[in-house]
N, C-alpha and C positions, 0 to 999 in steps of 0.2 A: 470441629472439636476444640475443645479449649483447652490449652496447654497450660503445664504447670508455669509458677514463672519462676524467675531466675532469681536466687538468692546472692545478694550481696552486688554492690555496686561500688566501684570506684572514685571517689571525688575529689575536686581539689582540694576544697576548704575543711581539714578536718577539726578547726577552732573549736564548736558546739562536741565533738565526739573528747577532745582531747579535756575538755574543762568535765564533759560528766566523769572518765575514767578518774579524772583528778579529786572530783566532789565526792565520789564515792570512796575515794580511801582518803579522803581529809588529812589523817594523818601521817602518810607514809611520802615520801619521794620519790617520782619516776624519771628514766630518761626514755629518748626516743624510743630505743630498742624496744623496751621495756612494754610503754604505748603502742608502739606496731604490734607487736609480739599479742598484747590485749586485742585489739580490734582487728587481729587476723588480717595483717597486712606487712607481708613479706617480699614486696618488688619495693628495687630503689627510688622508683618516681614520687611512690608513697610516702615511704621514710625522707625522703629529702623535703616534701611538702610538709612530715610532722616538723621537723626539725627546723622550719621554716616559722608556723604558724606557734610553735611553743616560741620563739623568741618575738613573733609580734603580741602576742600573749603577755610574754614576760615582760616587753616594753608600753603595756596598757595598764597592770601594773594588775593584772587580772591575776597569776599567778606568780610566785617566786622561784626566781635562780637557788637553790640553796647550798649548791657548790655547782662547781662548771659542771653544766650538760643533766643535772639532776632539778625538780621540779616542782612544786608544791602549792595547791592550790590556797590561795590568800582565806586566810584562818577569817572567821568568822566576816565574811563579804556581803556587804552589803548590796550587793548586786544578785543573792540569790536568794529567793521568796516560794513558799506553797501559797499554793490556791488551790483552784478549779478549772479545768477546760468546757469552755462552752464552744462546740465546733458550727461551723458552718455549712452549709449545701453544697460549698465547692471546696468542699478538701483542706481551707485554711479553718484558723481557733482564732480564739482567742484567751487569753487568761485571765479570771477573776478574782484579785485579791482585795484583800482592806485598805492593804495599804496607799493603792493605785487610786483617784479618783476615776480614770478612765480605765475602764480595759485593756491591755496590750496583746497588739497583735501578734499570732504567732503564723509563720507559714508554711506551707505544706509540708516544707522538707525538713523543719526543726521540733517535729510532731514526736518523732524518733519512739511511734507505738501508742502515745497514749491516744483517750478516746472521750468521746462526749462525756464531760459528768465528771470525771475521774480527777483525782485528788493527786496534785501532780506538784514536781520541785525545778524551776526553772531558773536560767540564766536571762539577766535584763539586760540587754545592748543599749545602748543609745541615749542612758538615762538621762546624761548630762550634757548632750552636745547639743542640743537646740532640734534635733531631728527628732520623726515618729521611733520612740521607743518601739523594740523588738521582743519579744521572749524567745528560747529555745530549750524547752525541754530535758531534762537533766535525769529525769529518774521518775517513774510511777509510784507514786507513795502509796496508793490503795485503789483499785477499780471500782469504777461505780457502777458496774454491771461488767459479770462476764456470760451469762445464758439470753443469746439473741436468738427470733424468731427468722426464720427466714424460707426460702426456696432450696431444695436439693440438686445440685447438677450432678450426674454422677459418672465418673470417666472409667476407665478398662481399670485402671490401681490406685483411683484417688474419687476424692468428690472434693466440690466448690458448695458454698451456700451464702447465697448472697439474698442481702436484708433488702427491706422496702422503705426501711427507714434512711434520709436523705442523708442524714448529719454521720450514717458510718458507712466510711469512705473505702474500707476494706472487706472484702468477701473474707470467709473463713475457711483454711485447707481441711478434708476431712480425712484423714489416713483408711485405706483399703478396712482397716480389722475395726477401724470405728463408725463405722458407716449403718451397721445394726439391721432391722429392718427396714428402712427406709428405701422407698423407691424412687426410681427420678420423676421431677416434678413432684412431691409431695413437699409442704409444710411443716417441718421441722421447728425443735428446739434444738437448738446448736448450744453446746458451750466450749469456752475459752480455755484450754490446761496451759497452754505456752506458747511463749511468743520469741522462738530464736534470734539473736540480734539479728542474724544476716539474713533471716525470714518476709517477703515482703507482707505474706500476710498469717496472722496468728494460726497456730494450731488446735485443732477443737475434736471434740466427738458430738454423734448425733443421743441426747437425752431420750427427747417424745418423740413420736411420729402424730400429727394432729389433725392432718388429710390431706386434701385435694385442693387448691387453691380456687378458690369461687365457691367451695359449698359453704351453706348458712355455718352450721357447727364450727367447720374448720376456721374461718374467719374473726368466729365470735372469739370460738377459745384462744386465734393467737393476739387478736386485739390483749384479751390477759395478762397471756404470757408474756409479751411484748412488755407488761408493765410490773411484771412479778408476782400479779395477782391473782390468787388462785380460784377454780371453781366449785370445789366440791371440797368439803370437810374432811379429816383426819379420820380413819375408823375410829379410834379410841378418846377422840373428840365426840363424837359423834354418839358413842355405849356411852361416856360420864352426863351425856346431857340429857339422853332418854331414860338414865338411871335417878333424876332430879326427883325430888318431892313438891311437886307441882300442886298437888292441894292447897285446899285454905282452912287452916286448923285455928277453933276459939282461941287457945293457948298464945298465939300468932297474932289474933284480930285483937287481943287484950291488951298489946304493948303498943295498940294503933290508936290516932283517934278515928271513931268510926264512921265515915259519912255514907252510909249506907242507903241510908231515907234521907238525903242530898238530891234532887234533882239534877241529873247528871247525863250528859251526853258527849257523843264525839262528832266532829265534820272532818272529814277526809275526803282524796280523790276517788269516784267511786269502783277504780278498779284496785285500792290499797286492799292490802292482806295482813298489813300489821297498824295496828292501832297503839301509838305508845302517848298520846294527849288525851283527855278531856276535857270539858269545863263543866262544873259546878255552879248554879245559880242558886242564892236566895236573898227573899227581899228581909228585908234587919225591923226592927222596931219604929229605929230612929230614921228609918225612912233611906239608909244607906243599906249598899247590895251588897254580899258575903258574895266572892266570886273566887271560886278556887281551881285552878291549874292544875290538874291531877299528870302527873307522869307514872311510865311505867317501870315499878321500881326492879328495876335489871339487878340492882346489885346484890338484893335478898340473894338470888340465885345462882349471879357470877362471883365468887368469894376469890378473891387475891389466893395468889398461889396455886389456885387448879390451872389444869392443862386447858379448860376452858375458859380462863382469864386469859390462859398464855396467847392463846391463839385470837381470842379477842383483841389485846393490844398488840399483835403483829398483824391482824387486817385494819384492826383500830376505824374503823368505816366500812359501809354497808358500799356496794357499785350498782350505780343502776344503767343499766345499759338498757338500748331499746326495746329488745323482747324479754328480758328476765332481768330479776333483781341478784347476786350476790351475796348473801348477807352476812353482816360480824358476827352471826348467832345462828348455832341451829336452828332450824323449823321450828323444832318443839318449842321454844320462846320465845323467836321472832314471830312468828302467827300463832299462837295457842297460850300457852301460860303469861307469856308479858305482853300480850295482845290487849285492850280495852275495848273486850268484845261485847255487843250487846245484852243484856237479860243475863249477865257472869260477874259474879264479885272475883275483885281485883287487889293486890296489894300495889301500892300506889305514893309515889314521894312527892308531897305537895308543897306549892306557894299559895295559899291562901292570904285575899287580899278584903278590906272595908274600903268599901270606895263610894264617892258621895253623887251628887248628881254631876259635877263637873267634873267629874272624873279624874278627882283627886282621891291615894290613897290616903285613908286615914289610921290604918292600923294593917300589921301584917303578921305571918304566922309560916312556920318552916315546918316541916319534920313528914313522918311517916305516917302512913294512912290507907284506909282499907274504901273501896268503891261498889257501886252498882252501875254500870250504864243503861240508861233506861230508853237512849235510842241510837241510833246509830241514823248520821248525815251522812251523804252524799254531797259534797260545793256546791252542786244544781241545784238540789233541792233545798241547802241553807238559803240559797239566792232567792231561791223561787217565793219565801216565806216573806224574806226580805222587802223585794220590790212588789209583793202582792200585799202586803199584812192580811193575807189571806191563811188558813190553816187546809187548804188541800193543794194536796200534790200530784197534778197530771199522771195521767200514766208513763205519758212520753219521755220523763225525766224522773218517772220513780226508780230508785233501784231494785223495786221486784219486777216493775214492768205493769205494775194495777192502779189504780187510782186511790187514793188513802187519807185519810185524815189525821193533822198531829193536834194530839192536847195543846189544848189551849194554854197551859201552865209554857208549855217547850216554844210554841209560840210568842208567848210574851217575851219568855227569857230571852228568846236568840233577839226579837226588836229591841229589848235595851241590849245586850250585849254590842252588837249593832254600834247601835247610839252611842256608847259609852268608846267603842272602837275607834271610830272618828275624832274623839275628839284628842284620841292617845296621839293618832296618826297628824292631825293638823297640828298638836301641839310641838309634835318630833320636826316637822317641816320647818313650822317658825323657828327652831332653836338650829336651825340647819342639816338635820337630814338630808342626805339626798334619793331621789325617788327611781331604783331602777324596776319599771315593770316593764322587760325584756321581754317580746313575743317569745315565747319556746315552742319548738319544730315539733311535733307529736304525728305518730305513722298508726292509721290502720291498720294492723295485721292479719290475714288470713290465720288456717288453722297451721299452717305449713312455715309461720312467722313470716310469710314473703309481705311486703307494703304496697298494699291496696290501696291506698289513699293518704294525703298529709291534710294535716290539720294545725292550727293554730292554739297554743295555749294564752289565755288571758286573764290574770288575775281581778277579782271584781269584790264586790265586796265582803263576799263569806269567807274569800282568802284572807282579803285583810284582816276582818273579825277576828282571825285564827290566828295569824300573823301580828295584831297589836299585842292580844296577849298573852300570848309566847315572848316577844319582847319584854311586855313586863317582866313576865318571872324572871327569866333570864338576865335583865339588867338587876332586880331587885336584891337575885342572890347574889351575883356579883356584889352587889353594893353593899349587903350585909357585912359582907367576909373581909371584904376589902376597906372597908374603915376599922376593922380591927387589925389590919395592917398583919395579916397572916399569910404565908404561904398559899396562893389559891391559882386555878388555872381558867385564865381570860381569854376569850376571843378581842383580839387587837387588831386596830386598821390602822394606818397610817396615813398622813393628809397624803393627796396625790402628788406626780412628779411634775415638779414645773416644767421639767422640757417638755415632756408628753403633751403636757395644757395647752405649750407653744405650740409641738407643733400640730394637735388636731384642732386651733386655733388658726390655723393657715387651711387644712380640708375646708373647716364648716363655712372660711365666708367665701368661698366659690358657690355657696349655698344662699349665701345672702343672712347667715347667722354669725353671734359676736358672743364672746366668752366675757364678765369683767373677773377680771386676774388680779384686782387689785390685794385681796386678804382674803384670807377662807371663806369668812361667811359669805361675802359676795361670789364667788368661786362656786359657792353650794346653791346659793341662791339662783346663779346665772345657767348652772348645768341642769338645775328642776324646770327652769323657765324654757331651756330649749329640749330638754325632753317633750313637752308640754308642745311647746312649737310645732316639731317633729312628729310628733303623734298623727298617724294614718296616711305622712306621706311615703310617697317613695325612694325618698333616702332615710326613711327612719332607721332601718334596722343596720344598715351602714354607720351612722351618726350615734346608736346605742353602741354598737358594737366599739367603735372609737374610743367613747366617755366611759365606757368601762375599763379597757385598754390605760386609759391615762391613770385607774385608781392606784394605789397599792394592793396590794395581796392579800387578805384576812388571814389571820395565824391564828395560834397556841400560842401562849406564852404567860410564864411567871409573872411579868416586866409588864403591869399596867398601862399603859397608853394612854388610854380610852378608846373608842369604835369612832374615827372621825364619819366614813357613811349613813352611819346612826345617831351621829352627835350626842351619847354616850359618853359619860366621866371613864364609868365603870360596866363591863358588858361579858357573859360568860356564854357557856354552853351547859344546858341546864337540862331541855326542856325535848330532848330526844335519841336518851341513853340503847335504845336495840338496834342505832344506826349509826350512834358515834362513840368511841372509847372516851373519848374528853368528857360528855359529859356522866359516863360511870364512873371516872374521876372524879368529878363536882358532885355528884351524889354521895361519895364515898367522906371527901373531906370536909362538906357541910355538915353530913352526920357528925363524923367525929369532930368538928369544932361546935356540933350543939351540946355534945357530950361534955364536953368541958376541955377538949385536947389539945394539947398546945403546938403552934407552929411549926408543922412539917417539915423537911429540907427542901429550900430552891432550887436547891443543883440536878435532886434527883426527878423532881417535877419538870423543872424544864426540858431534862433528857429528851422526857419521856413527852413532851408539847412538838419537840423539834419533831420525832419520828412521827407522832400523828398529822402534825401540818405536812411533811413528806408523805402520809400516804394519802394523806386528802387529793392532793395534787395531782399525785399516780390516779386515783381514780376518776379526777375530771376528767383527765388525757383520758381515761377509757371512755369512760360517757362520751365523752367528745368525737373519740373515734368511732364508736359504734352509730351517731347519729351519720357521719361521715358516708361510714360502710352503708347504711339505710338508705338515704340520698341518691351513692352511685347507683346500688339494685335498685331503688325506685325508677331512677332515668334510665337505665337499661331498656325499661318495657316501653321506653317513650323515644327513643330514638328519629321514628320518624314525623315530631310532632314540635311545631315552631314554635315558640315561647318569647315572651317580652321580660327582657331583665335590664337590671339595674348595672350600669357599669361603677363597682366597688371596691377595685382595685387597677391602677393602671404602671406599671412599669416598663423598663427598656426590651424587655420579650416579649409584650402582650398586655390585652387587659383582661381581671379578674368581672364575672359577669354573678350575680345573685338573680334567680330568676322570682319574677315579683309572687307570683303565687303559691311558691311551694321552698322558698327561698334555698336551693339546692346552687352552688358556686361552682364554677368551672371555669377554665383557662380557656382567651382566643390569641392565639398565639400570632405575633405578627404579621408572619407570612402569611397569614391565612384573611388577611382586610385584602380584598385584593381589586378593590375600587381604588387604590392611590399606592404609592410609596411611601408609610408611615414613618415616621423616627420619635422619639421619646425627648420631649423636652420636659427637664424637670425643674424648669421655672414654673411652668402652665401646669405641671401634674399629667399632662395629656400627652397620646398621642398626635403628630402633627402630619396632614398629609403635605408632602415634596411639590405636590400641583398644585392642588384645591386648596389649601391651604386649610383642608376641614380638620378641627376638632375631635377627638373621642377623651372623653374626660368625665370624672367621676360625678355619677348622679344621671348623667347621660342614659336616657332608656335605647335599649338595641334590640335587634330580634335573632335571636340565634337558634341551633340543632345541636343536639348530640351528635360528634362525631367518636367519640371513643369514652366507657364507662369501663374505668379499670378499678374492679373490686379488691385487688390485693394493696394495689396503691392509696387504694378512697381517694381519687380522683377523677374528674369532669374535664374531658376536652370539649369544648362546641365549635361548631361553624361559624363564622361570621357569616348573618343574610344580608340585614341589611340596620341602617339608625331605624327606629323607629319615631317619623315624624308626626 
């Protein structure tokens, strides 16, 4: 049985407690009594220890004497900074401010409550002595989460619920009358109401109850919760959006231009349910193509200031997780009304482009517009037109599943579209692009969502097609807005981080691969070539993994850049408004700067860029997790079945193992090589055996089992069998 634990602990060193009592009333003077008296400590060992540490305080010059035995903490100190805590897997942080080039470490004991994330005000030790600066924790300025997902333990007058998540280092107390419906072992949402000083661990109540730990449902929804993000709409969300006027009235089509008899189509994946691109083809006079980028114009029907704007820009992103999508939009507009469905006219926000056979623009054209699709693609079946110049489509890759013929008209278009794609993409290459086509993990699923089989995703050329020009518009209206030096919201990258370069510049040449680091363009140049390299071995997905790792982060932002991955002046989000808020933003403020309307506020734009790159983020970490969660339930059903993987991670407890076919990562924990006595040298990267002096180092193929598939964790243990020779 697990007992409560004991509040409140005795210490020597009450330095860190006596400087926050003093930071907190800045302006007031204490003496000992005074401070004892506050941090509820009324034996003499104590009080002789304040009275102690206020005068080596006093003689650091951290606080002042202000009359004998009275105290005051030194008026505007530079010694104390907000930031962030970013914690670690074993209980220590560290603290992230501006003003630091490095991090400072904080350690377990000068945490004093706060928690991952959280916006906190701390004491710097050490700044000037030549030693590693210290932080300690001074005061919680604002949490960055207080509703965590977790396990219920539930005792005779209390419950514990303790998270799966590494980085929180505390279970949370659950009082007898907040305990709700929850039963033991069930999956909860917990939240935080108080955290008493002399409390070891916070006080919470149970919110949801979400189920059973290992069922599908349960999992998926705390995968969510875990990130704030919700799964199911607002009712009254929900009545404004089936209340919409969804039709398409002449009145409407008359303030459009009308590309109705545009030959028009879309390519998608063929299990998509919302279609928010097309492309327009026609051949010109002058022997140049009219190619127009139709988007789906969300904003006709999300109007600023409904409830359904509201709730659009607080998910501000669609989640796609392995069996289901999330979306920023009801049904009714994400699959039905702003869908660009086949044989259904559309209102529609276009970048129509002149472009000549080298596929240069020669003229362009913005605004509002009304559509027909006249077919609907499948990626297999743009392919299949592609590399055949043939106009029929097997059964085998049709999407009704019969064999079919396309117009010859939709056939020609997609060959130049095609053609003209290529030369966007070679051209973005030479100006330094760089080229990430990442395998992505994709799962069969039964009808019971369980994973039946993995599969590989590969972008080929009907993605690119789609993929060039989507870029286009997207940099184009960027580029419009932004030479008139207006208010407008960018997608920005920033060059990558040299150390990162450095140090996956030390992994790649164990591989016998070399980075040049001399100037970006070589940087970009040299990371396409060893993509290119890399391509179909068996440390590809390792060495992708890496070179992404080294990028920066794509954002939102007011504050132009440019896109360095795209080598991009100027680059927005434009061209997929029913999955992302930013660009019902860029649709909103092209309109009104076509109008004639003058530069909007930066500050309020930017706000509102910061919150969507926050929850972009939120939502990879789900994506992320749910392929995670998919992996373990996959290798569950395979436990007793040997596998050759890739060793892709190796550290002082073990090495990380990717399994080459189905690329599912799990831990072999050192103890468990038990041909030698390993130890961790981290000159070689490698484990090293005490005898044989053998090797296990990354890139290394090994053969291992499932020894343990923990669904609540989304972790892989395996067995070490043996190297594979």
């Amino acid at each position: 049985m697990k007992k409560p634990k004991k509040f409140g602990t005795k210490e020597k060193d009450f330095s860190g407690k006596i400087l926050k009592v003093l930071s907190q009333n800045a302006n007031r003077a204490f003496n000992y009594k005074q401070i004892a008296a506050i941090l509820d400590l009324n034996d003499t060992k104590s009080r002789n220890e304040i009275i102690k540490d206020l005068k080596i305080l006093a003689s650091k010059k951290q606080i002042i004497e202000t009359e004998p035995g009275k105290y005051l903490v030194k008026a505007q100190s530079q010694d104390y900074y907000e930031g962030t805590i970013d914690m670690t897997s074993r209980k220590t942080a560290y603290f992230i401010c501006e003003d630091f080039e490095e991090d400072i470490f904080i350690p377990t004991n000068n945490l004093n409550h706060a928690l991952d994330k959280d916006k906190v005000k701390v004491y710097v030790y050490n700044k000037r002595s030549g030693k590693r600066p210290e932080a300690e924790v001074i005061e919680v300025v604002e949490r960055a989460k207080t509703e965590f997902v977790g396990v219920i333990d539930i005792q005779k007058n209390f419950a514990f619920v303790s998270t799966a998540n590494a980085k929180m280092y505390t279970d949370i107390f659950i009082p007898k009358d907040k305990i709700g419906e929850a039963q033991q072992g069930d999956v909860v949402i917990a939240k935080i109401e108080d955290w008493p000083k002399k409390a070891d661990s916070p006080f919470g109540t149970i919110l949801k109850v979400l189920g059973k730990p290992g069922e599908h449902d349960t999992e998926i929804h705390a995968i969510l919760a875990e990130y704030g993000l919700p799964y199911d709409f607002p009712v009254d969300v929900e009545v404004y959006a089936q209340k919409l006027d969804t039709a398409i009235h002449p009145e409407e089509i008359a303030k459009r231009r009308d590309m109705r008899d545009t030959l028009t189509f879309t390519i998608d994946p063929k299990d998509a349910k919302d279609f928010d691109d097309a492309l327009s083809f026609k051949k010109l006079e002058n022997g140049h193509y009219e190619i127009g980028i139709h988007i789906a114009d969300v904003s006709h029907y999300v109007q600023e200031g409904t409830i359904l704007d509201e709730e659009a820009f607080n998910r501000a992103t669609s989640v796609y997780l392995v069996d289901r999508v999330v979306p920023m939009l009801p049904e009714v507009l994400s699959n039905f009304a702003c869908s660009l469905r086949p044989n259904e006219e559309k209102y529609t926000f276009s970048a129509i482009f002149e472009i000549n056979e080298k596929a240069q623009v020669t003229n362009q054209w913005f605004g509002r517009t009304v559509i027909y699709s006249d077919q609907r693609f499948a990626y297999e079946e743009a392919q299949q037109i592609i590399e055949t110049k043939s106009n029929v489509i097997p059964a085998e890759i049709s999407l009704t599943g019969q064999e079919y013929i396309v117009p010859d008209a939709i056939v020609q278009a997609t060959l130049k579209l095609d053609e003209l794609a290529k030369i966007f993409r070679r051209n973005r290459m030479n100006q330094g692009a760089i080229s990430f086509d990442k395998v992505e993990v994709k799962f069969n699923l039964n009808e019971e969502a369980e994973p039946v089989g993995v599969y590989f995703k590969v972008a080929k050329d009907a993605n690119h097609l789609i993929e060039e020009f989507m870029l286009l518009a997207n940099r184009k209206v960027a580029e419009y807005i932004g030479k008139q030096k207006k208010t407008f919201v960018y997608r920005i990258h920033d060059e990558p981080n040299e150390d990162k370069l450095f140090a996956m510049q030390g992994v790649i040449s164990k591989f016998g691969y070399k980075l040049d680091l001399r100037d970006t363009k070589n940087i970009s140049k040299s990371l396409n070539q060893l993509m290119e390299d890399v391509n179909g071995k068996k440390e590809q997905n390792l060495i992708d993994t890496l070179a992404i790792r080294t990028m920066s982060k794509a954002k939102y932002s007011t504050d132009n850049i440019g896109h360095y991955g795209l080598a991009f002046d100027y680059y927005s989000h434009f061209t997929s408004p029913i999955r992302r808020y930013p660009d019902v933003m860029v649709h909103r403020l092209l309109q009104y700067y076509l109008d004639g309307g003058k530069s909007v506020s930066e500050e309020v734009y930017e706000e509102k860029c910061v919150h969507s790159s926050n929850m972009e983020g939120l939502a990879s970490n789900a994506e992320r997790d749910s392929i995670k969660y998919m992996q373990v339930k996959y290798m569950q059903d395979h436990q007793d079945q040997e596998f050759i993987g890739v060793i892709s991670g190796v550290t002082e407890w073990g090495i990380y193992v990717e399994i080459i076919e189905n690329k599912c990562e799990g831990m072999v924990r050192i103890r468990e090589i038990k041909d030698d006595y390993y130890t961790f040298d981290e000159k070689q990267y490698a484990l090293v055996g005490e005898i044989s002096k053998n090797l296990l180092q990354l890139g290394d193929e090994v053969i291992v089992k499932v020894k343990n598939a923990d669904l609540v964790k989304k972790q892989l243990d395996f067995h070490f069998i043996r190297r594979n020779e």
